[in-house]
PDB file with SEQRES, HELIX, SHEET and CRYST1 records, atoms N, CA, C and O in Angstrom:
SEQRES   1 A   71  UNK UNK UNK UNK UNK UNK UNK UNK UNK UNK UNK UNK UNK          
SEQRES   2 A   71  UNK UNK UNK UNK UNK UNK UNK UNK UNK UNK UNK UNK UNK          
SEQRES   3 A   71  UNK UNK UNK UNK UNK UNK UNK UNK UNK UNK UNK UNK UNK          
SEQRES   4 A   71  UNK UNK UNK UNK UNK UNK UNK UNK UNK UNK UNK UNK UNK          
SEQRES   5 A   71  UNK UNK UNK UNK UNK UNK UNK UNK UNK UNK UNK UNK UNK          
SEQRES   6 A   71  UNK UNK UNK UNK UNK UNK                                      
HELIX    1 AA1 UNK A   24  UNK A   29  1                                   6    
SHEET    1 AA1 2 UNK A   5  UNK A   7  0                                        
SHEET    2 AA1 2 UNK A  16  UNK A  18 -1                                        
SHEET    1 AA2 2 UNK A  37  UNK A  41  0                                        
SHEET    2 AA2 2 UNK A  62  UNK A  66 -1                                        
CRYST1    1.000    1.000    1.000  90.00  90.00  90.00 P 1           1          
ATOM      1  N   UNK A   1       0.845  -1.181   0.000  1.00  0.00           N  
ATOM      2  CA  UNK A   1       0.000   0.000   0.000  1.00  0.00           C  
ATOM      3  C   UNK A   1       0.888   1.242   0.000  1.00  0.00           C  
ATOM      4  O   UNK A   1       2.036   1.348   0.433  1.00  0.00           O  
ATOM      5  N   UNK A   2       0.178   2.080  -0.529  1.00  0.00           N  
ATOM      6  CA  UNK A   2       1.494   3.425  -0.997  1.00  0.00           C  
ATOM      7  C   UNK A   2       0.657   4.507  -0.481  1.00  0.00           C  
ATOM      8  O   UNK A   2      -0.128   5.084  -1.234  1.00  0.00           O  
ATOM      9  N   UNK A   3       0.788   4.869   0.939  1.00  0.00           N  
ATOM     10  CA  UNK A   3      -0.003   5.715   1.486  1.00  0.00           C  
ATOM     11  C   UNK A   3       1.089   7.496   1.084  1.00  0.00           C  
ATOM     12  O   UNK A   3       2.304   7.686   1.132  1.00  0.00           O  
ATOM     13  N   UNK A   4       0.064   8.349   0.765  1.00  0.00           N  
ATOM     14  CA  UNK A   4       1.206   9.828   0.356  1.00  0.00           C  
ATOM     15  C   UNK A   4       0.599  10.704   1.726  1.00  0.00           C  
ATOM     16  O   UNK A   4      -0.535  10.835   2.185  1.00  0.00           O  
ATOM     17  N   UNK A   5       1.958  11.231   2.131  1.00  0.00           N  
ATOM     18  CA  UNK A   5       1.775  12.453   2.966  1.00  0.00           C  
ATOM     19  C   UNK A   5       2.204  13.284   2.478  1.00  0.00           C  
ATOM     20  O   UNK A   5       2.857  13.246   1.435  1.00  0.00           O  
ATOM     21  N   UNK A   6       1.817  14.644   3.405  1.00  0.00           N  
ATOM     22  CA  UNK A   6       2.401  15.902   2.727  1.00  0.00           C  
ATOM     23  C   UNK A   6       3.056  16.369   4.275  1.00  0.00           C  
ATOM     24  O   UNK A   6       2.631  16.133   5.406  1.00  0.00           O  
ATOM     25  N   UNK A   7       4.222  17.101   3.832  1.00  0.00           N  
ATOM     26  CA  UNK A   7       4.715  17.263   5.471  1.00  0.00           C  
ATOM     27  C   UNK A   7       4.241  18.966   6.027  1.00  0.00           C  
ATOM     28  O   UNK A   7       5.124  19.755   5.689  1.00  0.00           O  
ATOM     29  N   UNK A   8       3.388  19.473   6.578  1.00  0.00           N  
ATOM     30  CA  UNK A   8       3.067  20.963   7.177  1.00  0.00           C  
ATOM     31  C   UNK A   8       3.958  21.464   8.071  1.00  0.00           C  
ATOM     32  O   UNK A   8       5.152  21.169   8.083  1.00  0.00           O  
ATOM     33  N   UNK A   9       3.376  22.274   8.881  1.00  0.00           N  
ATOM     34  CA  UNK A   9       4.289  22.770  10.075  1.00  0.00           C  
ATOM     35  C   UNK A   9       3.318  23.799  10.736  1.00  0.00           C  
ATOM     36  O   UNK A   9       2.759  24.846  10.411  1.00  0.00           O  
ATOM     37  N   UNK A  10       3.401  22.928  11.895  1.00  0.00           N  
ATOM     38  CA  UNK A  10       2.341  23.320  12.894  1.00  0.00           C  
ATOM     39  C   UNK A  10       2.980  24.187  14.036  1.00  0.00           C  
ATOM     40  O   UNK A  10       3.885  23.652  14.677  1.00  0.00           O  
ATOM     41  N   UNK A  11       2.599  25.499  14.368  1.00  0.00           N  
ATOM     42  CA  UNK A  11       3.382  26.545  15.675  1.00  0.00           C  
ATOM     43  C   UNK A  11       5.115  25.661  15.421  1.00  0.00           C  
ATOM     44  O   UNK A  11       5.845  25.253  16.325  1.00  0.00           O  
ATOM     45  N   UNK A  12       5.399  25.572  13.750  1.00  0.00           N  
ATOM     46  CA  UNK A  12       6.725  25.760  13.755  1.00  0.00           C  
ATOM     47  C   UNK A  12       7.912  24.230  13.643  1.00  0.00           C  
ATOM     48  O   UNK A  12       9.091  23.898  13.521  1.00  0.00           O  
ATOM     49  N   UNK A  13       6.349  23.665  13.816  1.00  0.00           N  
ATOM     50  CA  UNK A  13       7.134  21.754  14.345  1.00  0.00           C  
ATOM     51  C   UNK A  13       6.833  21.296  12.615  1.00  0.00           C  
ATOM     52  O   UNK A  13       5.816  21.598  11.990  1.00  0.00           O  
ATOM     53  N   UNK A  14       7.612  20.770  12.259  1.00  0.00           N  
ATOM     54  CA  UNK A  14       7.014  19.822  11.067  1.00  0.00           C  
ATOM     55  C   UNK A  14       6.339  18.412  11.095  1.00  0.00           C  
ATOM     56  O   UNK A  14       7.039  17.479  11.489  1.00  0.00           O  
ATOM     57  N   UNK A  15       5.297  18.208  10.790  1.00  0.00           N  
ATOM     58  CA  UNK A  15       3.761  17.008  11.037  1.00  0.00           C  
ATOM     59  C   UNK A  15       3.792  16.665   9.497  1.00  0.00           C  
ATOM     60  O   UNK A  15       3.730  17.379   8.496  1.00  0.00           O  
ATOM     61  N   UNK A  16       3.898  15.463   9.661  1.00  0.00           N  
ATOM     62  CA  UNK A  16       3.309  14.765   8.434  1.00  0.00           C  
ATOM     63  C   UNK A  16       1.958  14.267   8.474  1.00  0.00           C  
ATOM     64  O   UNK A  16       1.528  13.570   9.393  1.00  0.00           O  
ATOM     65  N   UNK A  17       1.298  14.630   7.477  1.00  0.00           N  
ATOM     66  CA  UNK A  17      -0.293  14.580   7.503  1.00  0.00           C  
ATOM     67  C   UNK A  17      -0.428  13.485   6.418  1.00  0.00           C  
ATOM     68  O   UNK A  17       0.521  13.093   5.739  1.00  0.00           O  
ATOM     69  N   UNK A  18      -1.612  13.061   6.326  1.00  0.00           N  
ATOM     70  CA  UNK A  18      -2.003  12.272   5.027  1.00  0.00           C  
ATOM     71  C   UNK A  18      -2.589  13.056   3.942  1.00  0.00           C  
ATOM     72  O   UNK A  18      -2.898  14.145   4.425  1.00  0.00           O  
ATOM     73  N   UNK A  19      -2.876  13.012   2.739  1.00  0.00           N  
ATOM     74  CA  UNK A  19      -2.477  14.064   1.873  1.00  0.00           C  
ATOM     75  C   UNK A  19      -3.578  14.731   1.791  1.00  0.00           C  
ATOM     76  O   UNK A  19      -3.738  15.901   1.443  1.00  0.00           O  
ATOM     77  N   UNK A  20      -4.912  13.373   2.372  1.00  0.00           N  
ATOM     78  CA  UNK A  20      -6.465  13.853   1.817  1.00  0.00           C  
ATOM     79  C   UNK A  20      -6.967  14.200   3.505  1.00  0.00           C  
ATOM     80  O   UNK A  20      -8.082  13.837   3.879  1.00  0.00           O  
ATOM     81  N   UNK A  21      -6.081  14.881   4.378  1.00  0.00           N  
ATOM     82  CA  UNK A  21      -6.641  15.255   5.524  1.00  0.00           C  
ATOM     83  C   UNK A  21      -6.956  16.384   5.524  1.00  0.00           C  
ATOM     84  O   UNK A  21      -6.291  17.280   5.004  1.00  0.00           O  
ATOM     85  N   UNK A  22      -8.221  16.558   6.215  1.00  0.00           N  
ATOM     86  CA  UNK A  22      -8.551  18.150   6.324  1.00  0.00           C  
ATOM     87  C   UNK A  22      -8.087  18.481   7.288  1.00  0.00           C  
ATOM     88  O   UNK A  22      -7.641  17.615   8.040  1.00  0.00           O  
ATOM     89  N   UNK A  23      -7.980  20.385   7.780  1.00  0.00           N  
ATOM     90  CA  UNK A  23      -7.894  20.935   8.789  1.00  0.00           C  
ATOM     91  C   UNK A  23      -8.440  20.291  10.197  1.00  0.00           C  
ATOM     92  O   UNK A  23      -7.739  19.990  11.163  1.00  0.00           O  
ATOM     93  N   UNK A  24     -10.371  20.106  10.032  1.00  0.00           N  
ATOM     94  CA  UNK A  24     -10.955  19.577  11.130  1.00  0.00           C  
ATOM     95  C   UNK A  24     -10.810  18.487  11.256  1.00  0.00           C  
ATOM     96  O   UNK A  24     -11.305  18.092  12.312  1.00  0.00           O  
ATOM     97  N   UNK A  25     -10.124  17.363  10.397  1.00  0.00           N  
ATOM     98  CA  UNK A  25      -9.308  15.944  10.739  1.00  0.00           C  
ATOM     99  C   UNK A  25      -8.041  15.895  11.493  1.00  0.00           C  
ATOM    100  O   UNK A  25      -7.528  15.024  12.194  1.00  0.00           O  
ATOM    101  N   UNK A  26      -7.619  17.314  11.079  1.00  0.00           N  
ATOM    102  CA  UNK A  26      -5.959  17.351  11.817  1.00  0.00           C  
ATOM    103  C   UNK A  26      -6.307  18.008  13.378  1.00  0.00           C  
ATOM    104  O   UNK A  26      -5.426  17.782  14.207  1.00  0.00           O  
ATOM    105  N   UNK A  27      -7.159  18.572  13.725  1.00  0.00           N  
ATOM    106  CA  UNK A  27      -7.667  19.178  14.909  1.00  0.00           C  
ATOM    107  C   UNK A  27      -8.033  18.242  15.761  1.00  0.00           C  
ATOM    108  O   UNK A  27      -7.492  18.038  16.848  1.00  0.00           O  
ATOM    109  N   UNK A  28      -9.065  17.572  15.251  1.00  0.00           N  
ATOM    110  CA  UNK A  28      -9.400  16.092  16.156  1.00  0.00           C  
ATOM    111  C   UNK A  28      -8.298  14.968  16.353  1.00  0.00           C  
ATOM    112  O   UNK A  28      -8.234  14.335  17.406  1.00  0.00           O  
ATOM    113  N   UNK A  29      -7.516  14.770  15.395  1.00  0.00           N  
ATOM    114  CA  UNK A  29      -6.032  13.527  15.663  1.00  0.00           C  
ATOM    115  C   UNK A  29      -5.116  14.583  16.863  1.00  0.00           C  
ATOM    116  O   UNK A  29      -4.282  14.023  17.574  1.00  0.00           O  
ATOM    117  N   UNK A  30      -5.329  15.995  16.998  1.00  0.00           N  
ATOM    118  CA  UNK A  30      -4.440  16.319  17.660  1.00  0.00           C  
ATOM    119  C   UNK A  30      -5.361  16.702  19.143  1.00  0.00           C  
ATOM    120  O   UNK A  30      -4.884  17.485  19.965  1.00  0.00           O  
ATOM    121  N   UNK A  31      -6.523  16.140  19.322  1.00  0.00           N  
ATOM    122  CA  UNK A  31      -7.142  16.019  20.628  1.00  0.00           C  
ATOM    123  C   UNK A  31      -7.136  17.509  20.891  1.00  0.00           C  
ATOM    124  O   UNK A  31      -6.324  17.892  21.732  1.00  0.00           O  
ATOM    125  N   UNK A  32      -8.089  18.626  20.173  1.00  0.00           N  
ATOM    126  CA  UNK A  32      -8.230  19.878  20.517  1.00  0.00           C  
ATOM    127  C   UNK A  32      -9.144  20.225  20.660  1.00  0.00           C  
ATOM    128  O   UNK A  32      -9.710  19.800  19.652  1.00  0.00           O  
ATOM    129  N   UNK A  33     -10.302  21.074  21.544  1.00  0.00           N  
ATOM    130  CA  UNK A  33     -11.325  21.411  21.508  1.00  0.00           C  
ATOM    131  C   UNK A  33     -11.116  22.540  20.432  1.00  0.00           C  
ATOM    132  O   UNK A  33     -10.249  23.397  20.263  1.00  0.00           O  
ATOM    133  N   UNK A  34     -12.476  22.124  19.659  1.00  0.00           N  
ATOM    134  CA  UNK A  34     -12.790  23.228  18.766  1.00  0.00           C  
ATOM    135  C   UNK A  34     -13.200  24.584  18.943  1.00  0.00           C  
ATOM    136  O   UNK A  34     -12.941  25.477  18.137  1.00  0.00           O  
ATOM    137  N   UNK A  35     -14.011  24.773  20.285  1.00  0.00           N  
ATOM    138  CA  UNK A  35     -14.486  25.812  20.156  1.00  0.00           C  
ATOM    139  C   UNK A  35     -13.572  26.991  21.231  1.00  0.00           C  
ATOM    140  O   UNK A  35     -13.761  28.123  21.675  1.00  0.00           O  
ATOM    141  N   UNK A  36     -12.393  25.811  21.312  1.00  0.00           N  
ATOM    142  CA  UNK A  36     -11.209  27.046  21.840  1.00  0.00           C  
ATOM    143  C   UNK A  36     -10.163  27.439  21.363  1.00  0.00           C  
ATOM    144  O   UNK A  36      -9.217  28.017  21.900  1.00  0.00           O  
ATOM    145  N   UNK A  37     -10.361  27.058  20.114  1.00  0.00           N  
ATOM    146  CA  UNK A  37      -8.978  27.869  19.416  1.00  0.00           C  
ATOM    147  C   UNK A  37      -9.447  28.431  18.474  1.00  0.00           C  
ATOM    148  O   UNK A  37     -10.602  28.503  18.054  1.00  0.00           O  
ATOM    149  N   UNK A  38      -7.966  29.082  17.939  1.00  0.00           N  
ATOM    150  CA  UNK A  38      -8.151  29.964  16.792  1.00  0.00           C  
ATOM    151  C   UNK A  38      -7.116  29.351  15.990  1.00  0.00           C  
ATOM    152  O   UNK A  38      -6.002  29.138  16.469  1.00  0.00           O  
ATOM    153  N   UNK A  39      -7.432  29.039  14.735  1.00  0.00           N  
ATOM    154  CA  UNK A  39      -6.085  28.870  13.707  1.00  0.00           C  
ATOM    155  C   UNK A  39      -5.702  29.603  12.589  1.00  0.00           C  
ATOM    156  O   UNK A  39      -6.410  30.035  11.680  1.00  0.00           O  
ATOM    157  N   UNK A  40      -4.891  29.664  12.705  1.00  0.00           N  
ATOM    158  CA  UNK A  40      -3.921  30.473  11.218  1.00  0.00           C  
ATOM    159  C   UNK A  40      -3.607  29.505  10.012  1.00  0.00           C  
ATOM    160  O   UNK A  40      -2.906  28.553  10.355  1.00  0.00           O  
ATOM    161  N   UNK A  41      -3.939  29.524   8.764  1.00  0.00           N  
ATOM    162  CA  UNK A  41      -3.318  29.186   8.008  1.00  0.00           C  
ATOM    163  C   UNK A  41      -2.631  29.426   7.044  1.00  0.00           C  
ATOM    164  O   UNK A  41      -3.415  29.724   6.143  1.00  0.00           O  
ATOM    165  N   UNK A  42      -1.540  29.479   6.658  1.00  0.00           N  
ATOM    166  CA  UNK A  42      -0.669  30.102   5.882  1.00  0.00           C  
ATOM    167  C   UNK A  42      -1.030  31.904   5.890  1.00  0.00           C  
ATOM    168  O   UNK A  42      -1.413  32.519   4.895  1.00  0.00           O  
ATOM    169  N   UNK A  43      -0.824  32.439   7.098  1.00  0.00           N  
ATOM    170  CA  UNK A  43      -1.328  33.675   7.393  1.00  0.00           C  
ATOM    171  C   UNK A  43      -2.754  34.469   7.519  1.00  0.00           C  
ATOM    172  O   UNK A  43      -2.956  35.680   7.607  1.00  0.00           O  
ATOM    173  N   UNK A  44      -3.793  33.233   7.493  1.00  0.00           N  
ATOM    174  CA  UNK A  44      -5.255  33.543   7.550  1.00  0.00           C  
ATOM    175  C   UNK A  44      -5.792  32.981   7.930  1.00  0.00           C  
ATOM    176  O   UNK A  44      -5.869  31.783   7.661  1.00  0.00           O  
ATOM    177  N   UNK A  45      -6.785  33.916   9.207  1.00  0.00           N  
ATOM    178  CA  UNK A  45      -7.679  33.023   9.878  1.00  0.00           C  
ATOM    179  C   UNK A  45      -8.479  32.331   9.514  1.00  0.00           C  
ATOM    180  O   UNK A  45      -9.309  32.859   8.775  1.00  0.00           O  
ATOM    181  N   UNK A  46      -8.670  30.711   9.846  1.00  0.00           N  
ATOM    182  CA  UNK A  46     -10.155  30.516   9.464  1.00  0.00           C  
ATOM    183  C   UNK A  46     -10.916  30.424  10.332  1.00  0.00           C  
ATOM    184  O   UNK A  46     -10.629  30.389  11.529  1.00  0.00           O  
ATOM    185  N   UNK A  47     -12.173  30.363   9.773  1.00  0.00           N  
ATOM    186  CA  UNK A  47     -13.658  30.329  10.942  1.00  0.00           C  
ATOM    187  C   UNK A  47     -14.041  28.699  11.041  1.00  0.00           C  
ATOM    188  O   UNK A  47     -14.022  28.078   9.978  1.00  0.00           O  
ATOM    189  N   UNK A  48     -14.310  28.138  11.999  1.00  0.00           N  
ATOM    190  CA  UNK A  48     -14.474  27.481  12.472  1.00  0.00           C  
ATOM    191  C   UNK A  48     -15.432  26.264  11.357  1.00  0.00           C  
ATOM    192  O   UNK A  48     -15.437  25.037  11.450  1.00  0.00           O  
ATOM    193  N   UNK A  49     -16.151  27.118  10.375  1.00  0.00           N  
ATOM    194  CA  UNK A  49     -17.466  26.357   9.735  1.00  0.00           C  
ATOM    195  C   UNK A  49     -16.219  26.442   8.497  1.00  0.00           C  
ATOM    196  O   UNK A  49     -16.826  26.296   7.436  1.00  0.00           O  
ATOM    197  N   UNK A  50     -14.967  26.590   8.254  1.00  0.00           N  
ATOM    198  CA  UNK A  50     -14.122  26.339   7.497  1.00  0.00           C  
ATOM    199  C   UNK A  50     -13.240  25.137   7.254  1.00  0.00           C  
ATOM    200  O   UNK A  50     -12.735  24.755   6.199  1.00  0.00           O  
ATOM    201  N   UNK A  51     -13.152  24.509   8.750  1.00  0.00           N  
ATOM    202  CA  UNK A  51     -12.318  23.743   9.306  1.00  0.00           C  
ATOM    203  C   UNK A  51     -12.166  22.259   8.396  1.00  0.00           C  
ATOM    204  O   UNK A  51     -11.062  21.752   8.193  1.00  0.00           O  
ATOM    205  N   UNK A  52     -13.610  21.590   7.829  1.00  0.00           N  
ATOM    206  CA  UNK A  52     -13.935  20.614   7.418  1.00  0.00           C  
ATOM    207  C   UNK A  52     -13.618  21.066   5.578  1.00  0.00           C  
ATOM    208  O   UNK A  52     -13.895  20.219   4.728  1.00  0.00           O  
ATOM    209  N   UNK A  53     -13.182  22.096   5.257  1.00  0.00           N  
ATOM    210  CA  UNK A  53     -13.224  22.449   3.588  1.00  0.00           C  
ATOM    211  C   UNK A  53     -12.008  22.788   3.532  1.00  0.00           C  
ATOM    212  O   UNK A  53     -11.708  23.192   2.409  1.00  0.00           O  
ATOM    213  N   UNK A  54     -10.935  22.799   4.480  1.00  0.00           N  
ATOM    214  CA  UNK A  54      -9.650  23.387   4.454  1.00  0.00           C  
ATOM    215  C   UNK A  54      -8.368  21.934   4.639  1.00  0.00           C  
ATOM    216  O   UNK A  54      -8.154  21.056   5.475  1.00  0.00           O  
ATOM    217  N   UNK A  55      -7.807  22.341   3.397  1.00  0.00           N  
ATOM    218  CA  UNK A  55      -6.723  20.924   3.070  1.00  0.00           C  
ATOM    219  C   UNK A  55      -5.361  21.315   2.702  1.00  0.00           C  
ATOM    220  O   UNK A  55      -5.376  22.416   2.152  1.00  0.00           O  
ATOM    221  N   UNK A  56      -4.231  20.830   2.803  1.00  0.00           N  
ATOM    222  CA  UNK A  56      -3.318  21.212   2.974  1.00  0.00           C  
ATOM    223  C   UNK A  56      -2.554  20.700   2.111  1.00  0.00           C  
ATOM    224  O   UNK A  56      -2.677  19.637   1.503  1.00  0.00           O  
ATOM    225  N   UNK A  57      -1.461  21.759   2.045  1.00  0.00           N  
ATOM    226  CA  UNK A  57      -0.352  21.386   0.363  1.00  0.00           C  
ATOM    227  C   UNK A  57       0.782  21.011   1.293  1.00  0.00           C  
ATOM    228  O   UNK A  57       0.441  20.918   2.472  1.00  0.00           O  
ATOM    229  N   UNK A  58       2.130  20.762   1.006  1.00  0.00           N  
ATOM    230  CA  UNK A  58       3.333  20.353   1.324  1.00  0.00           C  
ATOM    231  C   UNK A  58       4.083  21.844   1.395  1.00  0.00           C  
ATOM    232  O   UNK A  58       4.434  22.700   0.583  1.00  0.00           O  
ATOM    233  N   UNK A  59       4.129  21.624   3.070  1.00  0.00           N  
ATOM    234  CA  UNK A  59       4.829  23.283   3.760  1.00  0.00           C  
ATOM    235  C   UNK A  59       4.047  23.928   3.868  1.00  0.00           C  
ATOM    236  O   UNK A  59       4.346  25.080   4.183  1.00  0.00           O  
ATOM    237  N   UNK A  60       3.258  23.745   3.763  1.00  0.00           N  
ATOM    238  CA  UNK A  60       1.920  24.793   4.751  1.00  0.00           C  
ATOM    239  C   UNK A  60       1.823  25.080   6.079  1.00  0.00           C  
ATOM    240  O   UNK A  60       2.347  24.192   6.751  1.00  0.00           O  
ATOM    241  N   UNK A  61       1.499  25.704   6.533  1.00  0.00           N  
ATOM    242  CA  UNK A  61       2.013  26.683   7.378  1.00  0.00           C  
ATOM    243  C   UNK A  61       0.814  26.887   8.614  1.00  0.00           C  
ATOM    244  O   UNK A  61       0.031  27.831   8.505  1.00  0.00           O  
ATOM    245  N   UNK A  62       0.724  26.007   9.716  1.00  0.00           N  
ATOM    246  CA  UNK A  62      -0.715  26.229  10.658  1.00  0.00           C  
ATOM    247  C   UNK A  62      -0.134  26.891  11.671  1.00  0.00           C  
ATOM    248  O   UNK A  62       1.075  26.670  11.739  1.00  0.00           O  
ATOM    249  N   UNK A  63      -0.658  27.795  12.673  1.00  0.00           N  
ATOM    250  CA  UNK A  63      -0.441  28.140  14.026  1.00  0.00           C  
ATOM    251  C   UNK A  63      -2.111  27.973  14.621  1.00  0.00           C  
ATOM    252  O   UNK A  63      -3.193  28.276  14.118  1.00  0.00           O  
ATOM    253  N   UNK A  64      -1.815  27.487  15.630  1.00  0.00           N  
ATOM    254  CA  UNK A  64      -3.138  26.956  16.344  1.00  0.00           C  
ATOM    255  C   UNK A  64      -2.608  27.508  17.980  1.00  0.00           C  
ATOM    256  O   UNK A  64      -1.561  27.279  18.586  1.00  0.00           O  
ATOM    257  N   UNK A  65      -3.734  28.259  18.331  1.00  0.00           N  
ATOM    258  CA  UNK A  65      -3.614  29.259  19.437  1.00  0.00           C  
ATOM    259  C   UNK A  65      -5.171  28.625  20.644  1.00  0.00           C  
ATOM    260  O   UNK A  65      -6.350  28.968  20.551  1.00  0.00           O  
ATOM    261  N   UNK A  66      -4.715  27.921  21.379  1.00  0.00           N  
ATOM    262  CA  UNK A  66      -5.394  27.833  22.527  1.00  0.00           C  
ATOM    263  C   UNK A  66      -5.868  28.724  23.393  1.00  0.00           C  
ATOM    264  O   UNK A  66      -5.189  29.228  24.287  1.00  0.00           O  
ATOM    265  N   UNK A  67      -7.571  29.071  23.078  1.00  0.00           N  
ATOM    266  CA  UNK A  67      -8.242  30.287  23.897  1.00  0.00           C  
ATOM    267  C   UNK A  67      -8.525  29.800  25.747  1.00  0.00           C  
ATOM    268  O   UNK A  67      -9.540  29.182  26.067  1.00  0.00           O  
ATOM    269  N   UNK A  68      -7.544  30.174  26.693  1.00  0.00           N  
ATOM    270  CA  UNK A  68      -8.138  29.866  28.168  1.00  0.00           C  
ATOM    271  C   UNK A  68      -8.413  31.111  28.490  1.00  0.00           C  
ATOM    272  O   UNK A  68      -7.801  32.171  28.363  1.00  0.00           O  
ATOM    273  N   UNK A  69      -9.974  30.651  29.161  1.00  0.00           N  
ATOM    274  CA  UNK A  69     -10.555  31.847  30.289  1.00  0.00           C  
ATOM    275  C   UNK A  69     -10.272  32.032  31.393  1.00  0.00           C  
ATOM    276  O   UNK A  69      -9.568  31.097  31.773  1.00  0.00           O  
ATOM    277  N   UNK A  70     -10.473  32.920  32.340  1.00  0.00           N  
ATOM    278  CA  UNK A  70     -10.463  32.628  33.883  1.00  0.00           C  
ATOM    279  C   UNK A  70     -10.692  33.701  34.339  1.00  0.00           C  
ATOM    280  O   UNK A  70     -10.842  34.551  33.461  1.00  0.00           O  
ATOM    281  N   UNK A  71     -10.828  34.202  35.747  1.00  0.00           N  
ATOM    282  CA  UNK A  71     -11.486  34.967  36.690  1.00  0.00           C  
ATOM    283  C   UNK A  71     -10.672  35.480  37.582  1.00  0.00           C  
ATOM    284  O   UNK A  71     -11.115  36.187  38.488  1.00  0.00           O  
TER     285      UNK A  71                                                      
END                                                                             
């Protein structure tokens, strides 16, 4: 079996993804709540109802920013 990745780079780390993974596939393998972050991709935010339409080329570029509240 000849599985293809593409390699990204996530807050800077390089991740090899599978080629047909989306954004909201790579969010869930990386155990993140959705409705607390914010991500960058290749310098642009996306919105959340983006997450599942957004796919990635080789060296692409994510920063994923963890929103905590507190009092």
């Amino acid at each position: 079996m000849n599985t293809m990745y593409n390699t990204i780079f996530i807050n800077g780390q390089a991740f090899n993804c599978y080629i047909d993974m989306s954004l909201k596939e790579l969010l869930h393998y990386l155990e993140l709540e959705l409705d607390s972050i914010v991500v960058e991709h290749n310098n642009h935010i996306i919105h959340s109802i983006e997450f599942d339409k957004t796919f990635f080329k080789s060296q692409d570029k994510i920063e994923i920013i963890t929103i905590v509240g507190g009092g």
